[in-house]
C-alpha positions as protocol buffer text, in pm:
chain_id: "A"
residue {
  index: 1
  type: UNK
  ca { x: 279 y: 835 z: 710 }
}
residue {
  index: 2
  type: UNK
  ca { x: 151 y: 557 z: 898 }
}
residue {
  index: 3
  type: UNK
  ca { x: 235 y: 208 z: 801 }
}
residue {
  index: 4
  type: UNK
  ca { x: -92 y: 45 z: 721 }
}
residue {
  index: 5
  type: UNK
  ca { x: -175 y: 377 z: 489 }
}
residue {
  index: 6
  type: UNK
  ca { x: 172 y: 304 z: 351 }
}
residue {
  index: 7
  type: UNK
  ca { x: 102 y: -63 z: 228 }
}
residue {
  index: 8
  type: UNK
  ca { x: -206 y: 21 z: -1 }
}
residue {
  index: 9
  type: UNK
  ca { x: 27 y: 253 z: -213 }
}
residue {
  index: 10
  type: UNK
  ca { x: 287 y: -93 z: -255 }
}
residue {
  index: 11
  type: UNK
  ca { x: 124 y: -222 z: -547 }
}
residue {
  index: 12
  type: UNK
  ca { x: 157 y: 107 z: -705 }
}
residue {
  index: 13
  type: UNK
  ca { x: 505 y: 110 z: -593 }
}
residue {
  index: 14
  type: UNK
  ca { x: 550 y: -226 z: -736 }
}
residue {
  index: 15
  type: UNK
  ca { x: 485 y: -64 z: -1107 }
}
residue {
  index: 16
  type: UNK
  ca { x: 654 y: 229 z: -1067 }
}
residue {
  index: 17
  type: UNK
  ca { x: 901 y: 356 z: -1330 }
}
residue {
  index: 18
  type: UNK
  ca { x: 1234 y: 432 z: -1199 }
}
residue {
  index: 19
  type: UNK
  ca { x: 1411 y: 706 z: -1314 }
}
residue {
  index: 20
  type: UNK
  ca { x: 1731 y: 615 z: -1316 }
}
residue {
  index: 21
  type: UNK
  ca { x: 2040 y: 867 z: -1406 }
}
residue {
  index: 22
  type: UNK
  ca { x: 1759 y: 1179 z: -1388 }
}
residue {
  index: 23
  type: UNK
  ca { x: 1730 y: 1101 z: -994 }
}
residue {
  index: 24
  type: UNK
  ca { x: 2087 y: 1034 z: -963 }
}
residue {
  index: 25
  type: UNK
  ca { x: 2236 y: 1313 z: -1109 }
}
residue {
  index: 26
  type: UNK
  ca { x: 2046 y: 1539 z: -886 }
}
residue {
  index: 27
  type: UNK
  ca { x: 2275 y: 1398 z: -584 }
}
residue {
  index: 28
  type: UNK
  ca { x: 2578 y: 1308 z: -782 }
}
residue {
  index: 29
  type: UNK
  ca { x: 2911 y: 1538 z: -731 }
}
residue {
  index: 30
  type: UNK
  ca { x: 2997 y: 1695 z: -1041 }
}
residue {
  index: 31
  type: UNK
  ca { x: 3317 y: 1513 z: -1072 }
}
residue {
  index: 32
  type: UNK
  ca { x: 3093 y: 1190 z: -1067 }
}
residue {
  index: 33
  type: UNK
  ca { x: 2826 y: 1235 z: -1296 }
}
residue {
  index: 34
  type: UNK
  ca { x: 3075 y: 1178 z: -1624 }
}
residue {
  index: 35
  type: UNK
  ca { x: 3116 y: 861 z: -1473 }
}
residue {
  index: 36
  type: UNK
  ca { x: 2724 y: 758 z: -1439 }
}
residue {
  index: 37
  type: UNK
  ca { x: 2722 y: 757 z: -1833 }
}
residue {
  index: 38
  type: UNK
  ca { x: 2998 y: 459 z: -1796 }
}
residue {
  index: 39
  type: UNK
  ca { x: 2982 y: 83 z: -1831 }
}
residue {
  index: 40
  type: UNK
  ca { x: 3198 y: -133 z: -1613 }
}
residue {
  index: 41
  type: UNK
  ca { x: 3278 y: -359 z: -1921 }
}
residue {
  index: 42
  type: UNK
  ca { x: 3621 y: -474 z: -1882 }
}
residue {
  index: 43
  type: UNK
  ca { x: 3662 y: -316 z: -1525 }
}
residue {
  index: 44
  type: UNK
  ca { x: 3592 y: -635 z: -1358 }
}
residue {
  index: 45
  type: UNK
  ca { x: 3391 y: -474 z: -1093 }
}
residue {
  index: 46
  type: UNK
  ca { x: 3279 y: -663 z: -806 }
}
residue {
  index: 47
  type: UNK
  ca { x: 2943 y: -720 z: -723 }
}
residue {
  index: 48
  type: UNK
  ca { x: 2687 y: -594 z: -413 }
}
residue {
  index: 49
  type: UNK
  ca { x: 2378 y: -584 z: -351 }
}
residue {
  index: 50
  type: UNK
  ca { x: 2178 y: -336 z: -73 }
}
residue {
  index: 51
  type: UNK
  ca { x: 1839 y: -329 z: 62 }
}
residue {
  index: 52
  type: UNK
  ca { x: 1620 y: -30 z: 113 }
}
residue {
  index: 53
  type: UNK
  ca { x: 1374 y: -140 z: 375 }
}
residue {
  index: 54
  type: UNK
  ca { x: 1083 y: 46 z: 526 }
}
residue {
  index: 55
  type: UNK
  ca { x: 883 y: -90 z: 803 }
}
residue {
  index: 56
  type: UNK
  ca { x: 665 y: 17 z: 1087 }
}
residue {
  index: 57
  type: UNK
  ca { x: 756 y: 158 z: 1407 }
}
residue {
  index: 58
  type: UNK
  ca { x: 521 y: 275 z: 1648 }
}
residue {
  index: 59
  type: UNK
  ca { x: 290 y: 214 z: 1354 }
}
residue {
  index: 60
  type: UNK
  ca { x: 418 y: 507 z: 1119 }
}
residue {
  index: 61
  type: UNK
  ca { x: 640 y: 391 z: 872 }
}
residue {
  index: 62
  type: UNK
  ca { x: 1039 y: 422 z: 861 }
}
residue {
  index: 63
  type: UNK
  ca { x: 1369 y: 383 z: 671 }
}
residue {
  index: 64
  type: UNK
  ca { x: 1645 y: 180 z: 819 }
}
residue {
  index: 65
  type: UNK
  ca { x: 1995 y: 308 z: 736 }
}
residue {
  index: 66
  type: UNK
  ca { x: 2282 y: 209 z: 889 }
}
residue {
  index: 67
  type: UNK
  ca { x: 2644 y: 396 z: 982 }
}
residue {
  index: 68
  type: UNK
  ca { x: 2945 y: 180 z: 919 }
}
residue {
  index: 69
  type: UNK
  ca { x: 3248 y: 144 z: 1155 }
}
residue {
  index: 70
  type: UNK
  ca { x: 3550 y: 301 z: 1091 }
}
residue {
  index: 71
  type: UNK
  ca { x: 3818 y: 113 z: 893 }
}
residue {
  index: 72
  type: UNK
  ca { x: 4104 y: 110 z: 607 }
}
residue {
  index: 73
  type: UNK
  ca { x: 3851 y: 169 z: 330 }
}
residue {
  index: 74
  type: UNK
  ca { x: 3705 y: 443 z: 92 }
}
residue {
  index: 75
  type: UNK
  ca { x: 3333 y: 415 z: 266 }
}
residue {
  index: 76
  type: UNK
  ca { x: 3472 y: 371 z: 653 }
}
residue {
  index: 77
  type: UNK
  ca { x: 3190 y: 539 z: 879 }
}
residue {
  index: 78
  type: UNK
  ca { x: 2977 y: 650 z: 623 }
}
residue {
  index: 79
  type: UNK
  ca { x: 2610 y: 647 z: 633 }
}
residue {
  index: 80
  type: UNK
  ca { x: 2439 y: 344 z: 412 }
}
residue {
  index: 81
  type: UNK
  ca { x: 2208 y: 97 z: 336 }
}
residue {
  index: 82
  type: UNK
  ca { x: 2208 y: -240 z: 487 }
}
residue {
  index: 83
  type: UNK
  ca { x: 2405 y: -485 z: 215 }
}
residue {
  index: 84
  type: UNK
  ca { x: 2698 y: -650 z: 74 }
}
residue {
  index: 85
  type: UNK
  ca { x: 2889 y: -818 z: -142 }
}
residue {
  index: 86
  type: UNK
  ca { x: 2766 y: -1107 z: -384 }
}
residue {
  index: 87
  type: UNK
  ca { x: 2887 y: -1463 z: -269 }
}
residue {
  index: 88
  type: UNK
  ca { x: 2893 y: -1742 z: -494 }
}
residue {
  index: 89
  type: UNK
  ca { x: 2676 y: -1968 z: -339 }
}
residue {
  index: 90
  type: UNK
  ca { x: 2397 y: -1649 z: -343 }
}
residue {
  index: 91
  type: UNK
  ca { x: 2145 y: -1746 z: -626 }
}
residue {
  index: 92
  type: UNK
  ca { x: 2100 y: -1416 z: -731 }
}
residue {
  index: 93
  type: UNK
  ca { x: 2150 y: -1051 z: -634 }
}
residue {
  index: 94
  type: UNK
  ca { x: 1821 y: -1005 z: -370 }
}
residue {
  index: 95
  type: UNK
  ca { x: 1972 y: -1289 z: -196 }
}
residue {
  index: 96
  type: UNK
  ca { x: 2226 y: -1131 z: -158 }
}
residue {
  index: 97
  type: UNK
  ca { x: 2058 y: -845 z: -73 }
}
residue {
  index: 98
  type: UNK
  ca { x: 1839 y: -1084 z: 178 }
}
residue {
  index: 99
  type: UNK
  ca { x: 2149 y: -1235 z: 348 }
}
residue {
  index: 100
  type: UNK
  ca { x: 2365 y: -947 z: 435 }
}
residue {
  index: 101
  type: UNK
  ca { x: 2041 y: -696 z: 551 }
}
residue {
  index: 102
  type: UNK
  ca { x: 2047 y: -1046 z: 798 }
}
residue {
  index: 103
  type: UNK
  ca { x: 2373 y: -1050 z: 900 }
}
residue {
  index: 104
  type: UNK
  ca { x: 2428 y: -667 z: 932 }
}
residue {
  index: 105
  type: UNK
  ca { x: 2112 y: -562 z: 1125 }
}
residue {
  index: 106
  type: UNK
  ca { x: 1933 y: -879 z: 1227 }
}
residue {
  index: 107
  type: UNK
  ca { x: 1621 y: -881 z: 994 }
}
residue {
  index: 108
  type: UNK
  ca { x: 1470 y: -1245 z: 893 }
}
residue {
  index: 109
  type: UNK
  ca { x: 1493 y: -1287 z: 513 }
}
residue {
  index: 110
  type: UNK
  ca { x: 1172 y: -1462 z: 507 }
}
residue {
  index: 111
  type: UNK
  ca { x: 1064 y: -1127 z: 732 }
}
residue {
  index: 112
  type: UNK
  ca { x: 1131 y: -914 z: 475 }
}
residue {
  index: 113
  type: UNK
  ca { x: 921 y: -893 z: 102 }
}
residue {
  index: 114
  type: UNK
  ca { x: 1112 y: -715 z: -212 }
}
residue {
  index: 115
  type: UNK
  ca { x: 901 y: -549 z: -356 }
}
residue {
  index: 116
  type: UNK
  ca { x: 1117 y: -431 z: -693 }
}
residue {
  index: 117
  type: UNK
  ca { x: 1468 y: -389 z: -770 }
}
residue {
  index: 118
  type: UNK
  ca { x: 1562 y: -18 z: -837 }
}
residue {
  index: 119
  type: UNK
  ca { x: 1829 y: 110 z: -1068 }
}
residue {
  index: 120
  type: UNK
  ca { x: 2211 y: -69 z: -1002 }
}
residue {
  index: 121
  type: UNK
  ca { x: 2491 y: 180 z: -963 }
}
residue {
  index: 122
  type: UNK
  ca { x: 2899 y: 155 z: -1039 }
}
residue {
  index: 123
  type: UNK
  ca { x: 3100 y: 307 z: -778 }
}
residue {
  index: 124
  type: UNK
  ca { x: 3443 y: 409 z: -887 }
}
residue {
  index: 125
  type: UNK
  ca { x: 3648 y: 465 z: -583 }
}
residue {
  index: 126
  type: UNK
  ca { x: 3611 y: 72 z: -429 }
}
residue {
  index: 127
  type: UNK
  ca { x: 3504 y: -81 z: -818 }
}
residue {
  index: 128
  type: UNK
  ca { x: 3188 y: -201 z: -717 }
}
residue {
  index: 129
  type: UNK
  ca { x: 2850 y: -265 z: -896 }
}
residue {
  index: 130
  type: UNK
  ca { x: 2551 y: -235 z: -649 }
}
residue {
  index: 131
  type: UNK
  ca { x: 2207 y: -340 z: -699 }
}
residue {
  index: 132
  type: UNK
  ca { x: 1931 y: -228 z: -475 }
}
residue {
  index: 133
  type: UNK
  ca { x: 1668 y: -365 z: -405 }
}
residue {
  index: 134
  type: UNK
  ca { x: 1344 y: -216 z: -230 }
}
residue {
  index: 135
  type: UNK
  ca { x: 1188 y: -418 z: 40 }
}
residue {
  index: 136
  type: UNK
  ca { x: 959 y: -414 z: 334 }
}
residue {
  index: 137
  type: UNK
  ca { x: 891 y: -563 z: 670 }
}
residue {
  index: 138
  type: UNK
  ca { x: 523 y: -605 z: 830 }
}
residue {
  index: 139
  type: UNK
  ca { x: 634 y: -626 z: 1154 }
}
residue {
  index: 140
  type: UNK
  ca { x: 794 y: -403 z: 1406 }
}
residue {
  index: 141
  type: UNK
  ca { x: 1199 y: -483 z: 1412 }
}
residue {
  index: 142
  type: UNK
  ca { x: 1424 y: -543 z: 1700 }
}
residue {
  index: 143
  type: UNK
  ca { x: 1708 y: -485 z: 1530 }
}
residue {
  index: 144
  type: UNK
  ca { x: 2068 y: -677 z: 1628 }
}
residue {
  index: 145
  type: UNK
  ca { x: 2348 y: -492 z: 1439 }
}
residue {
  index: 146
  type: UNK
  ca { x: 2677 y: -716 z: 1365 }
}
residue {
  index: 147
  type: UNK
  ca { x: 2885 y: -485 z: 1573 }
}
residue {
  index: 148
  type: UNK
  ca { x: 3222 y: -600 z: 1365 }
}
residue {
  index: 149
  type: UNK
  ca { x: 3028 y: -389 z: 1055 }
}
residue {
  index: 150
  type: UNK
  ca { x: 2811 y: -158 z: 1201 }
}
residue {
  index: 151
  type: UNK
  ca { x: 2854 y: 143 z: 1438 }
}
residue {
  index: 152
  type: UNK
  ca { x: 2465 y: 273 z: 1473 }
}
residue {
  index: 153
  type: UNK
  ca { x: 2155 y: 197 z: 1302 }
}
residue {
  index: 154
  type: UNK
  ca { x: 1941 y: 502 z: 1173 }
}
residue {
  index: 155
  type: UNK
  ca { x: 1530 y: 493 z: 1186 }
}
residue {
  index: 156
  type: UNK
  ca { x: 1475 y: 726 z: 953 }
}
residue {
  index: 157
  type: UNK
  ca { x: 1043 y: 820 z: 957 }
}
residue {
  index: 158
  type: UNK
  ca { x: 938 y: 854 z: 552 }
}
residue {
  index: 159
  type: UNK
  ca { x: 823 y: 1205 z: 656 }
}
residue {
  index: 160
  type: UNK
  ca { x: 1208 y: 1310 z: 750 }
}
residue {
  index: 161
  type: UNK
  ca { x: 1325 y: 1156 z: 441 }
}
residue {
  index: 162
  type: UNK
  ca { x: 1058 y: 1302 z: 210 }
}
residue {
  index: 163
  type: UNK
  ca { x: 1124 y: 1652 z: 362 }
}
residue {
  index: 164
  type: UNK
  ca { x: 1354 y: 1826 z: 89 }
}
residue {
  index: 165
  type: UNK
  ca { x: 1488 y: 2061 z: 423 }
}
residue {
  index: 166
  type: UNK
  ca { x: 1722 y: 1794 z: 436 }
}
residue {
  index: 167
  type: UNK
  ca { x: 1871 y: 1775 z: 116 }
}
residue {
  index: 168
  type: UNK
  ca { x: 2180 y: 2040 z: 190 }
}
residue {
  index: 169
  type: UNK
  ca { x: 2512 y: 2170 z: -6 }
}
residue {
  index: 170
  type: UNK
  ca { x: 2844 y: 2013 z: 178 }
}
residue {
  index: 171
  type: UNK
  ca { x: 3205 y: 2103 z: 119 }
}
residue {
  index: 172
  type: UNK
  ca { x: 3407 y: 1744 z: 174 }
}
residue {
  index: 173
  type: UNK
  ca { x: 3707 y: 1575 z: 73 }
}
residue {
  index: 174
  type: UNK
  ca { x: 3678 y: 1287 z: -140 }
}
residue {
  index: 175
  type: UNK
  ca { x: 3902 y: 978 z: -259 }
}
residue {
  index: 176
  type: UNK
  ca { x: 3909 y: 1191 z: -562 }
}
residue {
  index: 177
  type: UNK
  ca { x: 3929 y: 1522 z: -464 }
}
residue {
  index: 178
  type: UNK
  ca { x: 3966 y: 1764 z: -161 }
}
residue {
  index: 179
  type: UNK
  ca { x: 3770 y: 2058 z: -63 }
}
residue {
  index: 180
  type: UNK
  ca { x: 3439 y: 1968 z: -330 }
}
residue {
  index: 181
  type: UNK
  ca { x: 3089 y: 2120 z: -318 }
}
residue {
  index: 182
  type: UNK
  ca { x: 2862 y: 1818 z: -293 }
}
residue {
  index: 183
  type: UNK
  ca { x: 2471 y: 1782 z: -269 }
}
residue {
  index: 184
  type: UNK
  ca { x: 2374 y: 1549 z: 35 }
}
residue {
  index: 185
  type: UNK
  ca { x: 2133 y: 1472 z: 271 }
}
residue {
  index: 186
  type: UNK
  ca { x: 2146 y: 1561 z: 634 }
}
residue {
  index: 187
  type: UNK
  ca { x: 2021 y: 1309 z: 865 }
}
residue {
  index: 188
  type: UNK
  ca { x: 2071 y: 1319 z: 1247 }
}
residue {
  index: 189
  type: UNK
  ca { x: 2326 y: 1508 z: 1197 }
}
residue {
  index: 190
  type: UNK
  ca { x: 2572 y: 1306 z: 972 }
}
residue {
  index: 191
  type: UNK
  ca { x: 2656 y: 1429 z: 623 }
}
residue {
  index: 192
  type: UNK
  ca { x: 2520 y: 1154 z: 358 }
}
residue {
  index: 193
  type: UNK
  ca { x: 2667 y: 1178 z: 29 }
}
residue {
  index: 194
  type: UNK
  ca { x: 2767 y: 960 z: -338 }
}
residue {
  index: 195
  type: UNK
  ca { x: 2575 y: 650 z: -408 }
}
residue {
  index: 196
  type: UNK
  ca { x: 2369 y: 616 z: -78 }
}
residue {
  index: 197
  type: UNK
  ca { x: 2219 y: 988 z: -164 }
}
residue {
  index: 198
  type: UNK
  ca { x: 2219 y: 906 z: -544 }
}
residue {
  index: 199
  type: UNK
  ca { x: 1994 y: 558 z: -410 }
}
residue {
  index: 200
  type: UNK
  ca { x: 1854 y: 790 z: -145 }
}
residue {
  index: 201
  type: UNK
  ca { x: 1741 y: 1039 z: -465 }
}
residue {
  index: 202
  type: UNK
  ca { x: 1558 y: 737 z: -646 }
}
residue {
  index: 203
  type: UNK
  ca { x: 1400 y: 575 z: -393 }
}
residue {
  index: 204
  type: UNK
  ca { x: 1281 y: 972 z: -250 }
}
residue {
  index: 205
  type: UNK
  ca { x: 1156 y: 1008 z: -643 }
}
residue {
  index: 206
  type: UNK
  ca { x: 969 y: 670 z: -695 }
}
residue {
  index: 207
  type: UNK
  ca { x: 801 y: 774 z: -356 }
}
residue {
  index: 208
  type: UNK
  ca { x: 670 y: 1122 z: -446 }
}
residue {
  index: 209
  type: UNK
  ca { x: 499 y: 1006 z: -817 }
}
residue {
  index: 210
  type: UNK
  ca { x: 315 y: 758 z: -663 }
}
residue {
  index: 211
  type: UNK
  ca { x: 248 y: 855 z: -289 }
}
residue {
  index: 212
  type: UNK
  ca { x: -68 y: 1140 z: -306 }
}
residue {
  index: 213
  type: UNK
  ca { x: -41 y: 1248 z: 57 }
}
residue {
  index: 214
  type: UNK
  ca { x: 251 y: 1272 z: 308 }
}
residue {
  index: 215
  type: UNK
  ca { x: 185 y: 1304 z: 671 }
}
């Protein structure tokens, strides 16, 4: 879809109800979906906060995602969004959002507009509550990716992502579990899988109730 087509269906986008666990699930491995009907009360999870950002390029509209360097950690080189973890002097959790999308990839906060937060998600393995938030940029983006954080950045065009020939079946092994059958989505060739798909699934959802043509 090109971008400018794209912007007259924000405000639509803006009121959109999010479906929560019902796009989640669809993405979640079955060993995790028990766990998307639990609070964090008392688990003294730490906080994050992500940005899903579309913008143009070459005048039809994209998704950035990013692929994370490889290091001691449960999420080392997997595919995500652009985010982090809440700081205290962050007034709230789209400035957080705001700041790290910054110092990951290079975007301006004041370049980028949230346009709603979507549904925040506890992630067992690393005890972390993330809140996304969806966002845009006008402009075309040179992006600068921290290289100490991230290995690649990933353009994804809304017409790839909104394609459901990429949504595939993967056998992995997990932090909690080997050898598992999980849904994902392929994207340039990488495997992407728990909560970025889960995001990926609401974000893909909100898109297709309220978008009336895809190109």
């Amino acid at each position: 879809m090109d971008f400018q087509s794209f912007l007259e269906f924000v405000p639509c986008l803006a009121e959109a109800k999010l479906p929560a666990m019902a796009s989640h699930v669809k993405m979640a491995p079955m060993e995790r979906i028990e766990s998307l009907n639990s609070t964090v009360e008392n688990k003294n999870a730490k906080k994050a906060a992500v940005m899903m950002l579309l913008y143009p390029k070459n005048g039809i509209t994209h998704l950035v995602l990013i692929v994370r360097n490889s290091y001691e950690g449960v999420h080392s080189g997997q595919i995500a969004f652009p985010g982090g973890k809440y700081e205290k002097e962050d007034l709230n959790f789209s400035t957080t959002a705001l700041r790290e999308t910054h110092e990951e990839i290079g975007v301006l906060p004041e370049k980028m507009k949230i346009i709603k937060p979507f549904t925040p998600m506890y992630i067992p393995p690393s005890n972390f509550m993330v809140y996304p938030f969806f966002g845009i940029c006008s402009e075309e983006i040179c992006f600068v990716p921290d290289a100490s954080e991230v290995a690649r950045i990933i353009e994804l065009p809304l017409s790839v992502f909104l394609n459901d020939e990429i949504i595939i079946n993967a056998r992995l092994s997990t932090s909690y579990a080997n050898d598992i059958n999980v849904p994902a989505f392929e994207i340039e060739g990488q495997v992407v899988w728990g909560a970025t798909a889960m995001m990926l699934s609401e974000l893909k959802d909100v898109l297709n109730s309220t978008l009336e043509y895809r190109i």
